[in-house]
Residue, then its C-alpha position, 0 to 999 in steps of 0.5 A: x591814348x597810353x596806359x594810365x591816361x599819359x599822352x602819346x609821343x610819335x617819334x617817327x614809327x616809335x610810340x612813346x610816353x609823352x612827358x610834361x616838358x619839352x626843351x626848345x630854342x631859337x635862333x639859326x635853328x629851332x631845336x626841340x630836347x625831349x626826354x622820358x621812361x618807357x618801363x615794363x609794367x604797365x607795357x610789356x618787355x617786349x614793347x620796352x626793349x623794341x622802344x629802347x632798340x628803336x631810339x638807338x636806331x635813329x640816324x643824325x640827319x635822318x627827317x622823321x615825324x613827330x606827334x604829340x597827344x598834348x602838344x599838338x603846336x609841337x607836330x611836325x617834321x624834324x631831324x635827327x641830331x642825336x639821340x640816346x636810350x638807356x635799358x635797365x632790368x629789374x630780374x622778373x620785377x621791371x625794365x626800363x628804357x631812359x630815352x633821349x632825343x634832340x631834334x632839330x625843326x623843319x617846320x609843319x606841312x604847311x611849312x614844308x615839303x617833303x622831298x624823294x630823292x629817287x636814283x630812278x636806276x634801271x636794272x641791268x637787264x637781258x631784254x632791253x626794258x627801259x622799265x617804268x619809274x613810278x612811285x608811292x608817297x604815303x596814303x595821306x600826301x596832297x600836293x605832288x609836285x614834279x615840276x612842269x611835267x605831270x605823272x599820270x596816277x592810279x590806286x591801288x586798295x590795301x589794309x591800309x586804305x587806298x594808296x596812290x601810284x604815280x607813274x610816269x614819274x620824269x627822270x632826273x626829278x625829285x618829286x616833293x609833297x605835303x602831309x600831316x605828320x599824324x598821316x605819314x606812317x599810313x601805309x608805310x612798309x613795316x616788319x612785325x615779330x611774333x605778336x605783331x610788335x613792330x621792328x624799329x631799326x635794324x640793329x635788333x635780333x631778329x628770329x628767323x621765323x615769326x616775321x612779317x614783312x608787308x606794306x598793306x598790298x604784299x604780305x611776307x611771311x615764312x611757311x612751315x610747308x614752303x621757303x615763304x608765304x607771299x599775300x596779295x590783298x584784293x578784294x578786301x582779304x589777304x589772299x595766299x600763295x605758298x613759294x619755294x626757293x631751292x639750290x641744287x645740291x641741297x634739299x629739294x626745297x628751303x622750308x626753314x631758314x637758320x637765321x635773318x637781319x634787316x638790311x634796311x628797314x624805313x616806312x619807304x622800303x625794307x629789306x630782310x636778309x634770309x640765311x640758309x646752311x648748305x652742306x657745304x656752303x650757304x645761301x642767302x636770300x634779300x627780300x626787299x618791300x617797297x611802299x605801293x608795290x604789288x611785288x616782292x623783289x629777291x636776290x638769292x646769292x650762293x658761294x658756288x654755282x648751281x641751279x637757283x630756283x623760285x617756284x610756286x609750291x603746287x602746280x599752277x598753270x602757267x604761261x612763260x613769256x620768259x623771253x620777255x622777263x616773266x610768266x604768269x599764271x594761265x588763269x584766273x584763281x579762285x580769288x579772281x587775281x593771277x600770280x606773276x613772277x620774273x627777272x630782269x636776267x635771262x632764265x627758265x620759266x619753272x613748270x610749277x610757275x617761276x623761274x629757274x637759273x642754271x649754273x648760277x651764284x645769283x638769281x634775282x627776281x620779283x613775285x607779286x600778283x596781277x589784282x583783277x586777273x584777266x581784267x587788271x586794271x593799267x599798271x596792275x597786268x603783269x607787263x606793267x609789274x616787270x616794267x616796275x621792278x626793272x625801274x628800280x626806285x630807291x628812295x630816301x625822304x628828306x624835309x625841306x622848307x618851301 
């Protein structure tokens, strides 16, 4: 329940001030008109200034999940028609944010379908992989449909709950699914700023440190000892390994970043864009979190070549099998898990663990952990994890009516 006893608006992964009176119509299409005040006090600036930036950010056409505290014959899927937030400052009085939104219905869950359009492209890759198209909708879904031909699944345990991975997902299918609006940001992918407040969209400042980016499996955040912190969460802890990225050229390693943005930034995939100053030049790295994933993928791009490299910032020991796409860890860590690594282009295997490209303007990669170690369960080994990044999955969810 919100300060001061209001109800709540869930406005897609934007929390508002649920107000008295909602605007709606009939006829070809059943639009819904919303409009309120966020306002510091009783929230923090922060929160109003996220929430202002936040419904600024959303896309006409864009379908997203509404939820109401006092209103619930209200829930349900909606899009985007328009949408609109005007910010106020009182100097170290008030802020406020006069939003307003206008929606058009999809229906309930009971009424209709979610649909993921996935490309389903495989990467260009120098070790003739075929990859392996999978996928994960939200921890609540029910009712996964791909037509004739079933996926085979598994779970995969996080900070969110028990999330399930569809594998095996057929080519040239739009999977569809159920579930509840109240459901449907659980163990989605999201980016947080200092104080956990969450990013929105990705037209906002964003500092270069003080993020994370996670999606209840990985967690990412910067290091003040390496270029970044990736953790697995097993065994129910978050569980750390400190990464570097270095350019030849520059300092042996990059453990500070001069500035970040977001490229992308839905509950299915987020992508963060790290920027880094050489002398001369610059470089600049993607990291991309998809929902479900058990990896990180990046893509570090230079003006001019020179040897790229991802590595672990300590020695662990570690067998390349980079003729095939990865190495991993030799064995067991203390935590029971084994990290691995790779790219869908040829490189060297990096004596730290990881992967190095010589005379280069670019180094794609992915970084993530085979849970269970030695006795990883299927989809989780670290062959299952290259096939996974190599069958690239954008997605983009849409409401469709049954």
């Amino acid at each position: 329940m919100a300060l001061y006893g209001w109800g709540d608006v869930q406005l897609g992964r934007i929390p508002l001030r649920e107000t008295f009176a909602v605007g709606e119509s009939g006829g070809d299409s059943r639009s819904l008109d919303l409009e309120g005040q966020e306002s510091y006090p009783p929230l923090t600036r922060a929160q109003v200034v996220a929430r202002h930036d936040g419904v600024n950010a959303l896309i006409p056409g864009q379908c997203i999940p509404l939820t109401f505290t006092d209103k619930p014959e209200r829930n349900g899927y909606y899009t985007v028609k328009s949408a609109g937030s005007t910010y106020t400052e009182y100097r170290t009085e008030m802020v406020t944010a006069d939003w307003k939104v206008s929606l058009e219905r999809v229906g309930s869950d009971a009424e209709a379908d979610l649909q993921s359009r996935l490309t389903g492209a495989v990467r260009l890759n120098d070790f003739a992989l075929t990859g392996e198209r999978w996928h994960a909708p939200p921890i609540g879904h029910y009712g996964y449909y791909t037509g004739p031909t079933n996926p085979s699944t598994m779970t995969r345990s996080g900070a969110d709950g028990t999330m399930t991975v569809y594998r095996g997902v057929p080519a040239n299918v739009s999977p569809r699914w159920g579930c509840a609006p109240t459901a449907y940001l659980t163990g989605r992918v999201r980016l947080t700023t200092t104080g956990g407040q969450e990013v929105y969209g990705v037209d906002v400042p964003l500092a270069a440190t003080g993020w994370a980016l996670t999606n209840g499996l990985v967690n990412i955040t910067p290091s003040a000892s390496a270029s970044f912190d990736v953790q697995a969460y097993t065994g129910g802890a978050w569980r750390s390994k400190l990464w570097n990225v270095s350019v030849a050229g520059s300092a042996a390693s990059i453990t500070s970043w001069d500035g970040a943005t977001l490229l992308r930034n839905d509950p299915e995939a987020c992508i963060v864009r790290l920027i880094k100053g050489l002398n001369p030049g610059r470089a600049t790295l993607d990291l991309t979190l998809r929902r479900g994933s058990r990896f990180v993928e990046g893509y570090l791009q230079t003006g001019t070549s020179a040897t790229l490299a991802v590595y672990r910032s300590t020695l662990e020991t570690n067998t390349s099998f980079a003729a095939s796409g990865y190495v991993t860890a030799t064995a067991n860590d203390s935590d029971g898990n084994r990290f691995a690594a790779g790219s869908a282009r040829a490189f060297t295997a990096h004596a730290n663990g990881g992967v190095t490209k010589a005379a280069a303007t670019a180094l794609d990669f992915w970084i993530g952990v085979v849970a269970g170690g030695g006795s990883a369960v299927s989809g989780d080994a670290a062959t299952d994890l290259r096939n996974q990044y190599v069958a690239c999955m954008p997605e983009s969810v849409y409401g469709v009516r049954r």
